[in-house]
Backbone bond lengths (Angstrom), bond angles and torsions (degrees), N, CA, C in turn:
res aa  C-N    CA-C-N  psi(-1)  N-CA   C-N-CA  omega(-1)  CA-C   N-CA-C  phi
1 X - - - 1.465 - - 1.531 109.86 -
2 X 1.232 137.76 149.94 1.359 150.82 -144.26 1.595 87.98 -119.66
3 X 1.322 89.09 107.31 1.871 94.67 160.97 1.329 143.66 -76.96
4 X 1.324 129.83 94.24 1.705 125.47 -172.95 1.846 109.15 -57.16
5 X 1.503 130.81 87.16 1.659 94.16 168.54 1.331 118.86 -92.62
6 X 1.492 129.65 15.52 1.239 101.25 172.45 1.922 91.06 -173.67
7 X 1.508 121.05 123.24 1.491 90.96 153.02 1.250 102.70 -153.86
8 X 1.527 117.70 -165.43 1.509 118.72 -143.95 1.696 102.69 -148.34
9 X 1.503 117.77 115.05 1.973 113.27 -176.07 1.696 94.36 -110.78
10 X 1.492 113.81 131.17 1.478 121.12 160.02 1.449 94.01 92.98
11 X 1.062 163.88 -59.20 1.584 153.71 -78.59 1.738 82.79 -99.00
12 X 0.969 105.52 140.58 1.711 142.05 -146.08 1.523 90.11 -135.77
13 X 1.405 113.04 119.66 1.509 115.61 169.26 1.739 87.53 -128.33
14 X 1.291 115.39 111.33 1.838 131.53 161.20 1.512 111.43 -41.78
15 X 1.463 112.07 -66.76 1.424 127.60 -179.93 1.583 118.10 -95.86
16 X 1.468 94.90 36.79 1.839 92.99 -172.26 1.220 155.29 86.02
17 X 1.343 146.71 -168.13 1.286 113.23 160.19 1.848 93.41 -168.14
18 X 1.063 126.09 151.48 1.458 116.23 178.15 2.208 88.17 -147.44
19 X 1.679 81.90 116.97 1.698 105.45 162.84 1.213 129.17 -73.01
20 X 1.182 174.05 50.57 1.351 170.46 69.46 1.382 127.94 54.62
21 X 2.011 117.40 68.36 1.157 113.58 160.43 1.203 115.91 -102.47
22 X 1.457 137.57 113.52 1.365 128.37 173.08 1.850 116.96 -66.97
23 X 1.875 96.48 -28.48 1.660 87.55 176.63 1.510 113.62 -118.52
24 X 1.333 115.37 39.98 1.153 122.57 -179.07 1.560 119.19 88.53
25 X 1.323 107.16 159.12 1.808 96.34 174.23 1.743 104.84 -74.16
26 X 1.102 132.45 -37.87 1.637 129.97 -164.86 1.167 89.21 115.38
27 X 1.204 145.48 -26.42 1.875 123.29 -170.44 1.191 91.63 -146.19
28 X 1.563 105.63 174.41 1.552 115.22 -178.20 1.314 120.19 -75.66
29 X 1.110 133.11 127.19 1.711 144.69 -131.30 1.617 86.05 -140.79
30 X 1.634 121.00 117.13 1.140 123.06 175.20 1.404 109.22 -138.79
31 X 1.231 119.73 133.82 1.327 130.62 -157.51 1.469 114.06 -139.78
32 X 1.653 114.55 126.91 1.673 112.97 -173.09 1.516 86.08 -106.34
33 X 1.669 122.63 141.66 1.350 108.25 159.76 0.852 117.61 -102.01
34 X 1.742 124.87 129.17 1.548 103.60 -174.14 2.104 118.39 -101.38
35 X 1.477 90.75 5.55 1.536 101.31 163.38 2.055 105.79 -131.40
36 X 1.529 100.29 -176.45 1.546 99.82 -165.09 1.498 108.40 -78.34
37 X 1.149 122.28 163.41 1.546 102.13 -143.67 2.091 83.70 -170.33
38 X 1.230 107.29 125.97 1.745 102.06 168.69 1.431 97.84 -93.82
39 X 1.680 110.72 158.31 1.234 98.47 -176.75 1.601 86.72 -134.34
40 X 1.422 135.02 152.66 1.036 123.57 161.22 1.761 123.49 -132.77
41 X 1.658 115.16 137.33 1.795 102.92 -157.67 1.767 75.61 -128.34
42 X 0.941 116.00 134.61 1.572 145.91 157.02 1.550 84.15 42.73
43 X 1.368 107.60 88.07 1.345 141.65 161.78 1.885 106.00 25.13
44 X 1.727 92.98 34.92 1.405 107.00 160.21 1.632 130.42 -95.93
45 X 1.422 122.26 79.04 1.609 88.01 -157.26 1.578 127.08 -94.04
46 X 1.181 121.85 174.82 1.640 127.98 -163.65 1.199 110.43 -147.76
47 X 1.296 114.56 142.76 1.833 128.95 160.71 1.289 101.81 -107.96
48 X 1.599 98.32 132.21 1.479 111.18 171.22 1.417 107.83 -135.33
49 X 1.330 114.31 142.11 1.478 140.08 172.17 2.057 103.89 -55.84
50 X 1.456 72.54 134.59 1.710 92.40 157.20 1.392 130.26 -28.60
51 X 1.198 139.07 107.22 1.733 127.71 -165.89 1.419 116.39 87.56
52 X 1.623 102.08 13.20 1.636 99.18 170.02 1.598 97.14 -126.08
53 X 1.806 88.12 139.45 1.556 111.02 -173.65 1.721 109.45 -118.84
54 X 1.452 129.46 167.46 1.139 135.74 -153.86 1.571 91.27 -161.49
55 X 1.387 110.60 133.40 1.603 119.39 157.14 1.902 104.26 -117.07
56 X 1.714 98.53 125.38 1.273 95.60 -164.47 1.664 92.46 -106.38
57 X 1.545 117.74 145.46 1.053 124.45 174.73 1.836 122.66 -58.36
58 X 1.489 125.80 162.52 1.594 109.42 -156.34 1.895 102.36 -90.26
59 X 2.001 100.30 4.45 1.568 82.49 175.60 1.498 99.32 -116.46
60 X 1.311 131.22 -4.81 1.240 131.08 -171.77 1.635 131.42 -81.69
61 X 1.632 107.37 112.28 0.996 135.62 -179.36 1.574 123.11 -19.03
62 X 1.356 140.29 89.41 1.393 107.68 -154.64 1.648 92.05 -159.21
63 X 1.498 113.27 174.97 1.913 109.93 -167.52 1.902 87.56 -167.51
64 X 1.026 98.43 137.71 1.439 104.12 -176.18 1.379 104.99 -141.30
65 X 1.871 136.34 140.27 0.968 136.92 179.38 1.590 99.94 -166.87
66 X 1.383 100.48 -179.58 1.277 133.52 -157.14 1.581 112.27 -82.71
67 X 1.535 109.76 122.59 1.549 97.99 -178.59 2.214 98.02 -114.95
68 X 1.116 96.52 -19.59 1.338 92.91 170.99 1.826 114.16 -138.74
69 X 1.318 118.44 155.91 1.358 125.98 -151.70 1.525 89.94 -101.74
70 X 1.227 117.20 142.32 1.236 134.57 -20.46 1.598 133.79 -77.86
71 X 1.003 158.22 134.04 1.388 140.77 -124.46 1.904 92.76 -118.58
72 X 1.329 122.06 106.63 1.145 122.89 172.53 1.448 107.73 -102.24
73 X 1.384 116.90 159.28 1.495 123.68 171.88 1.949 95.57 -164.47
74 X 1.859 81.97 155.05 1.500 96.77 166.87 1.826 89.79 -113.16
75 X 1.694 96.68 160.57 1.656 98.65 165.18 1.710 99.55 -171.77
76 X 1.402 104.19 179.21 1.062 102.15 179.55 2.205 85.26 179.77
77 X 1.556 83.83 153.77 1.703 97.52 -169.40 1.681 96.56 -122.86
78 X 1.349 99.62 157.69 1.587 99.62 -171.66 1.556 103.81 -155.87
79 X 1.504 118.31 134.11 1.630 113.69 -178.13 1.370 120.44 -53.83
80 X 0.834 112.58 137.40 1.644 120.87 -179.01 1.310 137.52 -71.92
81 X 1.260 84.25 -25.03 2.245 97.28 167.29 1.711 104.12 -65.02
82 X 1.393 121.33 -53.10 1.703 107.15 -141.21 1.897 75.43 -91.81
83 X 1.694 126.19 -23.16 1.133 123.94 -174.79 1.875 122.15 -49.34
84 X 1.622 100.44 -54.59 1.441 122.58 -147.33 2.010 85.14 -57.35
85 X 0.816 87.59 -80.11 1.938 102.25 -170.29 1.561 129.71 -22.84
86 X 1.773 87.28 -46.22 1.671 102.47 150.89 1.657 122.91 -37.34
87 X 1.528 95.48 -55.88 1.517 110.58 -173.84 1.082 136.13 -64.63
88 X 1.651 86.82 -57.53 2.067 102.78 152.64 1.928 102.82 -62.77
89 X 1.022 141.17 75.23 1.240 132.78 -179.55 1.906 88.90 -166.98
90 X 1.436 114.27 -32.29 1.303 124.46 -137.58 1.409 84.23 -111.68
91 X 1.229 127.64 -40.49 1.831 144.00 -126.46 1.156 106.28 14.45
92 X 1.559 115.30 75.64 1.581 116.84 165.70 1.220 121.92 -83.67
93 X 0.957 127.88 135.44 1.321 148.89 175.33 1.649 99.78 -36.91
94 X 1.355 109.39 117.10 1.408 110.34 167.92 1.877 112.37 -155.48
95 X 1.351 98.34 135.87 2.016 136.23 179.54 1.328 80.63 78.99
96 X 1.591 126.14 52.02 1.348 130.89 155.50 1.823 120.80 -104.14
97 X 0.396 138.30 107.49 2.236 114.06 173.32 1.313 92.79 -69.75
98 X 1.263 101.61 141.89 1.571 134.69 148.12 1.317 129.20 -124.98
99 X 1.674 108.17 133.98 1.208 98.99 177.63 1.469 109.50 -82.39
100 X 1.650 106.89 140.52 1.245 125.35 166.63 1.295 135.97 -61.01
101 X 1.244 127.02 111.54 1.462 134.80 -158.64 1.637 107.20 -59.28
102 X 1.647 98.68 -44.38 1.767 129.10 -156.32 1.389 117.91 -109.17
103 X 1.453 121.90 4.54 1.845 124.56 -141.67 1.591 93.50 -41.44
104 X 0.855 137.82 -24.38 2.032 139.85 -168.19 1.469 83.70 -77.22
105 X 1.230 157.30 -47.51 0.896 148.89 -143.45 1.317 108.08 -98.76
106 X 1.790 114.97 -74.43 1.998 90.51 153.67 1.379 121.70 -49.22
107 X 1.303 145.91 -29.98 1.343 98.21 -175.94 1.061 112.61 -81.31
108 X 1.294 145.37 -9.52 1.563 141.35 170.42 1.260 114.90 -45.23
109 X 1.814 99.76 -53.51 1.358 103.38 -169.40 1.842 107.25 -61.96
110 X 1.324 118.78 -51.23 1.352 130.44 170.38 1.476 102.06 -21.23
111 X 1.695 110.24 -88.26 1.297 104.88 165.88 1.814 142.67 -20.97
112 X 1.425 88.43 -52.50 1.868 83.42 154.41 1.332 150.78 -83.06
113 X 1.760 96.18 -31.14 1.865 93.65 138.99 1.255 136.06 -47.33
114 X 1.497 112.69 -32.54 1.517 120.10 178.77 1.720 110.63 -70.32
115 X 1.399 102.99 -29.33 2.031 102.55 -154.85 1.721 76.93 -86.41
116 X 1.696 124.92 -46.84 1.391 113.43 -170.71 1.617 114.04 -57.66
117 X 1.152 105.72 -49.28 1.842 118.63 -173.98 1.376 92.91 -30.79
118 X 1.560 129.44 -55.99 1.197 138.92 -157.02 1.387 119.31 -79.90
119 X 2.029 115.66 14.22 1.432 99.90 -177.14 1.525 82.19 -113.45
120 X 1.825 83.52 -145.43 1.773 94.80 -171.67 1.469 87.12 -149.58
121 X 0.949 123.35 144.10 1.865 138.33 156.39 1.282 109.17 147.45
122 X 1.479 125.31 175.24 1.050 133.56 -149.77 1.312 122.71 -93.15
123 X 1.454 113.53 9.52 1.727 118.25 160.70 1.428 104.42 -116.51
124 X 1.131 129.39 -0.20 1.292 118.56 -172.71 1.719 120.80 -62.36
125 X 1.680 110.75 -15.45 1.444 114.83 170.52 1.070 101.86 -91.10
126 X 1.463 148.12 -20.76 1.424 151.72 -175.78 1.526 106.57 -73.62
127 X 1.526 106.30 -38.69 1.852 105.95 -162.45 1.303 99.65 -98.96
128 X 1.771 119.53 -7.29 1.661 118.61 176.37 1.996 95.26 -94.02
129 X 1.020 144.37 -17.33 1.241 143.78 157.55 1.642 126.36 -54.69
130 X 1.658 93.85 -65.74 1.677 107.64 -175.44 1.790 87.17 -59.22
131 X 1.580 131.74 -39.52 1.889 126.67 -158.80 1.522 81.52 -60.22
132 X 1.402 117.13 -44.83 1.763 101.41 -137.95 1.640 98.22 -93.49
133 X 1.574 115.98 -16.47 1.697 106.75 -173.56 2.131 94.65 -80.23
134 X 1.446 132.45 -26.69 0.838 128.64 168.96 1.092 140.86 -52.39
135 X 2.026 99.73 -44.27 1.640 103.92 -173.37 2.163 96.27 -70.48
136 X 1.510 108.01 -43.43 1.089 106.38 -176.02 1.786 124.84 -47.21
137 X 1.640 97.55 -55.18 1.605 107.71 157.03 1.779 114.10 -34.42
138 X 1.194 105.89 -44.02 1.978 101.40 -159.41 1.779 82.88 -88.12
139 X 1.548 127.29 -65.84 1.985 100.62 -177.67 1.480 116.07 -62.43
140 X 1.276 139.93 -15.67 1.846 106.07 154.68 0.966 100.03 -77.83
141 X 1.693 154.60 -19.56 1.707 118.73 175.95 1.426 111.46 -68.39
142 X 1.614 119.16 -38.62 1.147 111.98 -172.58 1.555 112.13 -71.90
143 X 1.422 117.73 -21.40 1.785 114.11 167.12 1.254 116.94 -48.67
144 X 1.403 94.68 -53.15 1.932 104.82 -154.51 1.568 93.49 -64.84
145 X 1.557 107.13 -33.87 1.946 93.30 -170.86 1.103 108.12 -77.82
146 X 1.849 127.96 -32.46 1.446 116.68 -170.54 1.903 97.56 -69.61
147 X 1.393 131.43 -32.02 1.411 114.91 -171.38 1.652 107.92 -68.42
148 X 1.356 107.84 -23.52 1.380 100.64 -167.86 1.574 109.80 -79.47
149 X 1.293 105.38 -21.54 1.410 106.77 -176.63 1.774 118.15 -79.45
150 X 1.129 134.56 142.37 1.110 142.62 157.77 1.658 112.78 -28.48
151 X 1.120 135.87 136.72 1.364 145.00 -166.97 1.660 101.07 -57.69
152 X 1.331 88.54 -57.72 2.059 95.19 -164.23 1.365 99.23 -56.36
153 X 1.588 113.60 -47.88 1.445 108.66 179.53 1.682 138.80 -74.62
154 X 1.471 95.36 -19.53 1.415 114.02 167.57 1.801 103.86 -63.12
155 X 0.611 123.27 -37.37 1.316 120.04 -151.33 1.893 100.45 -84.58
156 X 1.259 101.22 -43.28 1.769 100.49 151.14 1.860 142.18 -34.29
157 X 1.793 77.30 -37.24 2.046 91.09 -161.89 1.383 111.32 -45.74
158 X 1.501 99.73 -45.47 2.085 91.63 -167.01 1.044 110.24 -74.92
159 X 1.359 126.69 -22.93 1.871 141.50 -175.08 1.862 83.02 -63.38
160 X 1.465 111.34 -68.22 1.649 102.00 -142.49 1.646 84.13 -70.14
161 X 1.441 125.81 -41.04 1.434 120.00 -166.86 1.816 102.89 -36.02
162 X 0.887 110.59 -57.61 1.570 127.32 -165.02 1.321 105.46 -54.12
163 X 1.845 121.77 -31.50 1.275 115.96 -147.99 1.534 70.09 -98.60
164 X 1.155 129.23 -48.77 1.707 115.65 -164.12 1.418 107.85 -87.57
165 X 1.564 150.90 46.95 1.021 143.84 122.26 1.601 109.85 -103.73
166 X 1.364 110.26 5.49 1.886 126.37 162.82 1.673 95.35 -74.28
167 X 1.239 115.07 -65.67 1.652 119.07 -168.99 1.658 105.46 -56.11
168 X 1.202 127.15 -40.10 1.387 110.74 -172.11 1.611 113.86 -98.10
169 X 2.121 112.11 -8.62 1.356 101.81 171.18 1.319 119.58 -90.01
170 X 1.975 121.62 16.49 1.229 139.44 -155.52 1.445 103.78 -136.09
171 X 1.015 130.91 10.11 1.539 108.08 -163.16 1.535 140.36 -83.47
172 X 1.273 100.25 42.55 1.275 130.31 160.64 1.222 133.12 -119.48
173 X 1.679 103.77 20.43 1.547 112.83 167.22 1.924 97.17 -97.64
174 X 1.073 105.99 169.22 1.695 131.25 177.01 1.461 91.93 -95.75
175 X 1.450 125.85 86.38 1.294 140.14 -167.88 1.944 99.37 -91.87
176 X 1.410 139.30 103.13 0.892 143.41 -178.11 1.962 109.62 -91.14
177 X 0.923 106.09 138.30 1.394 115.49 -176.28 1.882 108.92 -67.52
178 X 1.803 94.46 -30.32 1.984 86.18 -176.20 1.282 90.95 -89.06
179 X 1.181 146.58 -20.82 1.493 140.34 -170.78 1.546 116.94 -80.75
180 X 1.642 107.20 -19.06 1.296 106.41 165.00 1.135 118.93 -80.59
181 X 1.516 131.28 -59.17 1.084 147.37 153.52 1.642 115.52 -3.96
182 X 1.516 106.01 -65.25 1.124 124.27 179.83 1.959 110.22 -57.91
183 X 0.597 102.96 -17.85 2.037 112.36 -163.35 1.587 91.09 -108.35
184 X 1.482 138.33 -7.88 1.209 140.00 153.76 1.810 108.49 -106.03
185 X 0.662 115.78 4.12 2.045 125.52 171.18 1.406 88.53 49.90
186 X 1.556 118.96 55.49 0.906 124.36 166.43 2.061 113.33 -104.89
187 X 1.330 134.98 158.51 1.342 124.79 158.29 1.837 103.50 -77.95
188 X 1.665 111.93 168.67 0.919 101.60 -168.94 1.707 115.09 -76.94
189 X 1.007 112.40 -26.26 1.691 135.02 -172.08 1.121 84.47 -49.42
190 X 1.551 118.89 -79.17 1.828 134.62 -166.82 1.070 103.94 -42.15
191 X 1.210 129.72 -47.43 1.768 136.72 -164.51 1.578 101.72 -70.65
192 X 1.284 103.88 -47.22 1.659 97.43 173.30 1.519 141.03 -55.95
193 X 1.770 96.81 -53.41 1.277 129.54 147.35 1.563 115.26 -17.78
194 X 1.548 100.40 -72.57 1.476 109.92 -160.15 1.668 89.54 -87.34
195 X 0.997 145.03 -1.65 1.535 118.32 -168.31 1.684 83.46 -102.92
196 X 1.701 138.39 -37.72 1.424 130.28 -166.55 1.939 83.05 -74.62
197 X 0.753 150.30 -49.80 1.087 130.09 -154.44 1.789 125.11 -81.41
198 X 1.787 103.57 -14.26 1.187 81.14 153.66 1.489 117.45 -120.55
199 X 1.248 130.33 24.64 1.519 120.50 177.95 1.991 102.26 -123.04
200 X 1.394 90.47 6.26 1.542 99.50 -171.80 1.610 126.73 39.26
201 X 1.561 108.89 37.81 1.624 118.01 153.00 2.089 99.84 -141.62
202 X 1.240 82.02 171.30 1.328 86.42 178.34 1.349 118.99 -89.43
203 X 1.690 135.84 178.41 1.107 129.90 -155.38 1.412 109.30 -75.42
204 X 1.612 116.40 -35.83 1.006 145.39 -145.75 1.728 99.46 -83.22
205 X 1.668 119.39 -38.90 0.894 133.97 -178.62 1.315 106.74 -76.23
206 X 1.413 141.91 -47.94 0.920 136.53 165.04 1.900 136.76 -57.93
207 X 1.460 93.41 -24.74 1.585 100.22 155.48 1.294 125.56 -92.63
208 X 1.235 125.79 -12.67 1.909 121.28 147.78 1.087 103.55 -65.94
209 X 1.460 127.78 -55.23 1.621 133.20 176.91 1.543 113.73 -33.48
210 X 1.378 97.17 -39.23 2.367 95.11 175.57 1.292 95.62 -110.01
211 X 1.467 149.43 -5.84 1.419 111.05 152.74 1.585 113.97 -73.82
212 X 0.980 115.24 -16.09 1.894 114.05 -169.87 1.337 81.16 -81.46
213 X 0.885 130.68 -49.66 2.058 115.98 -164.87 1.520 100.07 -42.14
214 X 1.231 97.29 -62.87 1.850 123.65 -150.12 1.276 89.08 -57.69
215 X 1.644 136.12 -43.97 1.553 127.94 -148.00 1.433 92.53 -96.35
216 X 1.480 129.06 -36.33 1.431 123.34 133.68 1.164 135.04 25.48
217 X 1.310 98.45 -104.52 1.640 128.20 164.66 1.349 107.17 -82.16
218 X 1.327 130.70 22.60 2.033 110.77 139.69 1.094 92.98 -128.80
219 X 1.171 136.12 51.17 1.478 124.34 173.94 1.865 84.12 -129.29
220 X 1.450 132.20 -54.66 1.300 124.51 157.70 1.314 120.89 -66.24
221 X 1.198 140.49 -5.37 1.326 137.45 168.02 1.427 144.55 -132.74
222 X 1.570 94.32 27.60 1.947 134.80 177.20 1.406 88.77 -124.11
223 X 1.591 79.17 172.06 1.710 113.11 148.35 1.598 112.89 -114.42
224 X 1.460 116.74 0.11 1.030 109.78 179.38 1.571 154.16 -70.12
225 X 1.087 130.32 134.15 1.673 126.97 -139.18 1.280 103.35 -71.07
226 X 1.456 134.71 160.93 1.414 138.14 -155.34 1.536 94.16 -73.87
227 X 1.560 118.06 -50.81 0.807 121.08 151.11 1.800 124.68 11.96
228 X 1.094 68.05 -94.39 2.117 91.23 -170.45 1.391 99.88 -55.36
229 X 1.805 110.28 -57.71 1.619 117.05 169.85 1.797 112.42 -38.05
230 X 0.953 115.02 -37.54 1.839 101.64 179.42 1.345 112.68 -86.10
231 X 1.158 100.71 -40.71 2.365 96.91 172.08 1.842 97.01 -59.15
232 X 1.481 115.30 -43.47 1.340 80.62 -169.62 2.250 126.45 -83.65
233 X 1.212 75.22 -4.39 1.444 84.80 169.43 1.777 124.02 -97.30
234 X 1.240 95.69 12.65 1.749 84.52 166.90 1.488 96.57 116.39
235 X 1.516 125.30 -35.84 1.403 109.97 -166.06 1.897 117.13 -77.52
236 X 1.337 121.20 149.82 1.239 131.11 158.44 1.927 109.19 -66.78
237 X 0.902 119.26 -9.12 1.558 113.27 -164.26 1.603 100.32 -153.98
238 X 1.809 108.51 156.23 1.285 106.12 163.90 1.232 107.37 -80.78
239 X 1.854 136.16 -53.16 0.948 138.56 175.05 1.752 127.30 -24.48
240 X 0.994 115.10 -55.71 1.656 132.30 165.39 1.450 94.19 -58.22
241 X 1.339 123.37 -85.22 1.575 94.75 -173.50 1.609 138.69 -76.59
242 X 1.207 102.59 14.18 1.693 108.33 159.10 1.440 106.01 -64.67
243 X 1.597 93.73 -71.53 1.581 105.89 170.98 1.662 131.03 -17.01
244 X 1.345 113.13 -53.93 1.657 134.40 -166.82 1.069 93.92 -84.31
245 X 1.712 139.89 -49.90 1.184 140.64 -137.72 1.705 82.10 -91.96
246 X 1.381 117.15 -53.13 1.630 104.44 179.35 1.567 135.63 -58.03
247 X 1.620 99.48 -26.15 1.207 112.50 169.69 1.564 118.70 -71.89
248 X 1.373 119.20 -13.45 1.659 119.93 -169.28 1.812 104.48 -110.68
249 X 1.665 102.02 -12.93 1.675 107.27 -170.63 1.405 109.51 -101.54
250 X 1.899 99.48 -42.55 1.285 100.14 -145.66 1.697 133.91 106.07
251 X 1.643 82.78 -21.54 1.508 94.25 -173.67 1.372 123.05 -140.51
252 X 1.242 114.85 128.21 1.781 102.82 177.59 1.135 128.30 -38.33
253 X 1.404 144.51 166.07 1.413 131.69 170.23 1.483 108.88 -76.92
254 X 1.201 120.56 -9.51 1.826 100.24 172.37 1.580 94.81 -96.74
255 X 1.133 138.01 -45.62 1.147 125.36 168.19 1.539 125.16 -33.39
256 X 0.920 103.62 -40.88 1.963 118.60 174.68 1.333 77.06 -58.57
257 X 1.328 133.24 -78.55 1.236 141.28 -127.11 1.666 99.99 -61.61
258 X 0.985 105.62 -60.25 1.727 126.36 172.88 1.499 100.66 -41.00
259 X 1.053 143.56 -29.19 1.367 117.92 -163.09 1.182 123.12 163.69
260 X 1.440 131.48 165.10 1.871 121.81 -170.65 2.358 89.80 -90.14
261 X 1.784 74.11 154.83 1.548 94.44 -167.56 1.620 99.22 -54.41
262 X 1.270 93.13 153.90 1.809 113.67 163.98 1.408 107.89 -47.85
263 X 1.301 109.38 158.43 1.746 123.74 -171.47 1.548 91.46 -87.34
């Protein structure tokens, strides 16, 4: 099990702050910066941007401070025995900075290691383990995809990520292709372009793709008439979405309704 001993959400230094381990902290020392911040690892030094975080190893030499006022950071330290193996398992990037795909997302999690650290009962080391092997699991996936991706297009992923878990947690808006586009200050061509190339379907496919879910699941878990089921999923007509819904299932919507698919 992965040990939390100590971490820290928001902490706001006014006049700065300058870190100073020459032989390391002793445990794994991980740090989001949420302002610009030099960082320096074996008398290499670096400026890094806002939303870039670093997990520094528990013997490695390293000093971190403030390049603009006020100097915020999230962090949190963790024992190094039940830690290391995880990591070597993961090959996460470590006494590296990375920029952060998600920073809203670690610091949340930060924050909830912090509010849990602070109770008492008998999962509270279980639910501070499964938080911390996850957040780590989700930044090497998001590494390995931003290196693999092309620069121009990397730099899109979390923008379009965001816009396409909008399309399938919504799909009963009238989702327009220039209106998306537009809400990424993207043209529409580019927007297309770049959204088939990194989720490998097109936009268009993926918003029939979350109204068919959604009509899906109220068609097994209503009584409600197909009817009602197509206004609330986006369609102007029942006809059009009989149509779509058969073309993506196989099956009519009362047929869905009737029963699990043929063998």
């Amino acid at each position: 099990m992965i040990t939390l001993l100590s971490c820290g959400y928001n902490y706001v230094h006014p006049t700065g702050i300058r870190i100073v381990r020459p032989n390391g902290s002793g445990d794994y020392a991980f740090v989001l910066f949420r302002s610009r911040a030099e960082i320096v690892v074996h008398d290499v030094p670096m400026t890094v941007d806002k939303n870039t975080y670093i997990l520094f190893r528990p013997d490695t030499d390293h000093l971190y401070r403030d390049v603009e006022l006020p100097f915020i950071n999230d962090w949190f330290h963790c024992k190094r025995d039940e830690l290391e193996p995880f990591l070597a398992s993961l090959d996460f990037p470590l006494d590296t900075p990375v920029k952060a795909a998600d920073p809203l997302l670690i610091s949340k999690t930060i924050m909830e290691l912090q509010s849990i650290s602070r109770q008492t009962g008998p999962f509270r080391d279980a639910i501070l383990d499964a938080d911390l092997r996850s957040l780590l699991m989700k930044l090497c996936l998001w590494h390995t995809h931003d290196q693999a991706l092309p620069e121009k297009t990397g730099r899109y992923y979390r923008q379009l990520t965001d816009l396409r878990n909008e399309l399938y947690s919504s799909p009963g808006n009238r989702h327009r292709v220039e209106s998306l586009a537009a809400s990424v200050n993207l043209s529409k061509s580019y927007f297309q372009h770049l959204y088939k190339e990194l989720f490998g379907v097109s936009v268009m496919t993926d918003i029939i793709n979350g109204r068919v879910d959604y009509a899906g699941y109220l068609l097994n878990h209503t009584e409600l008439s197909v009817t009602a089921i197509a206004s609330m999923c986006g369609y102007d007509n029942d006809t059009h979405f009989m149509r779509q819904f058969k073309k993506v299932t196989g099956r009519t919507p009362s047929q869905f309704r009737g029963g699990p698919a043929p063998m």
